[in-house]
Residue, then its C-alpha position, 0 to 999 in steps of 0.5 A: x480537490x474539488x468540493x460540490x461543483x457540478x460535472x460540468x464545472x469540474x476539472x476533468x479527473x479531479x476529485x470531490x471533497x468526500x471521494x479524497x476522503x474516502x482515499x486518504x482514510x484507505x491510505x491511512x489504514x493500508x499504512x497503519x496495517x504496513x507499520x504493523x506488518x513490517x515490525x512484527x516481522x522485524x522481530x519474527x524469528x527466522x528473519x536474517x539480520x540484513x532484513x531485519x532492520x530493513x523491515x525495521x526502517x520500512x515500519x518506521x516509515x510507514x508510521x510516519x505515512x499514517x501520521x501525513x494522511x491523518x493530518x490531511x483527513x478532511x474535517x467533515x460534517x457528520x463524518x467521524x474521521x476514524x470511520x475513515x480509516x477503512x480498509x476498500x475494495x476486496x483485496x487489502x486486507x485478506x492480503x495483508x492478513x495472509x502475509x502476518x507472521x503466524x498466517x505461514x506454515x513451515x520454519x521462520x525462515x521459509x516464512x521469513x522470505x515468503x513475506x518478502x517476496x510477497x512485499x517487494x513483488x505484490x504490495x508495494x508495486x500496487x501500493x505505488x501504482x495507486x498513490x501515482x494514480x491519486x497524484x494524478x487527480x489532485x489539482x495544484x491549486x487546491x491540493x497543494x499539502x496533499x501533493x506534497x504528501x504524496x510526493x515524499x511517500x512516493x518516493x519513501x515507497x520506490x526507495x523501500x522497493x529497491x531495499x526490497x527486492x534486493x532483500x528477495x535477491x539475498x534469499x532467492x537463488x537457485x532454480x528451485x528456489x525462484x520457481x517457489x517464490x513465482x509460484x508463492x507470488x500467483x498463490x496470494x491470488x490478488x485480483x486484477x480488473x480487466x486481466x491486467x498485471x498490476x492493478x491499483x491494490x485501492x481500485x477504482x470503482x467502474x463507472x466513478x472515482x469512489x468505491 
């Protein structure tokens, strides 16, 4: 990442040292909240076994997720590393909140699989679109341990995708049913910028590589 050079001398698309910050704090958080999301469902009631100790596997890797970005937080001057671990930009954290066991009306079981859908149909899919995105602007030279990082997360989170949605397959059958779940995935409401399906859950402010 780059440090304070001018925009001039900056590689295109490469990063300032305070704007991967920024990043890999919001990382850090987005993953703490998935650890914390995936075990609580895992001991939820109404969640089949099959999907229990998926969600079980899945918490454990994202604990470890955390554990990288922490290690890579920068050591900056008057920046206190936990303040950043934030939540950016305005749609993280009402949709984790509004997939937390508890945040449900109706039986386990009916709650049990609606977070699924929402997981494998909203969370990691721009979960993995923003880290691609960041891999994008890191720069070997000089981001070395963050590529790295990146890489192995990338390929945890398309991995977790896969187990996933074959979960949501195991519970959604019938026409009812996936009528509910489509309609289940509109009503979590994540906005897009620019009207595009699939957006980074962590945007990119307009104009500039921070929030």
């Amino acid at each position: 990442m780059a440090l304070d050079a001018g925009a001039g001398d900056e590689k295109p698309g490469a990063l300032r040292l305070q704007q991967a910050a920024a990043r890999l704090g919001a990382y850090r958080w987005t993953e703490r909240r998935l650890f914390e999301l995936t075990g609580a469902w895992a001991a939820a009631p109404g969640v089949p076994d099959g999907a229990r100790i998926f969600l079980f596997e899945a918490s454990a890797r994202h604990a470890w997720h955390a554990e990288l970005w922490e290690a890579r937080l920068p050591v900056l001057a008057g920046v206190d590393r936990e303040g950043l671990t934030r939540p950016v930009g305005a749609a993280v954290e009402p949709l984790l909140v509004s997939l937390a066991p508890g945040a449900f009306d109706g039986d386990g079981e009916t709650a049990g699989r609606r977070f699924l859908v929402g997981l494998a149909r909203v969370v990691l899919p721009l979960l993995l679109l923003s880290y691609r995105r960041f891999g994008q602007r890191l720069v070997p030279v000089a981001d070395g341990p963050a590529i790295r990082a990146v890489t192995l997360v990338v390929r945890d989170l398309e991995e977790e995708l896969a187990e996933a949605e074959a979960a949501v397959d195991a519970l959604v059958s019938g026409a009812e049913a996936v009528q509910e779940a489509a309609e289940w995935t509109r009503a979590l409401g994540v906005p897009v910028r620019g009207g595009e399906a699939g957006d980074d859950l962590l945007p990119w402010s307009e104009g500039d590589l921070t929030w």
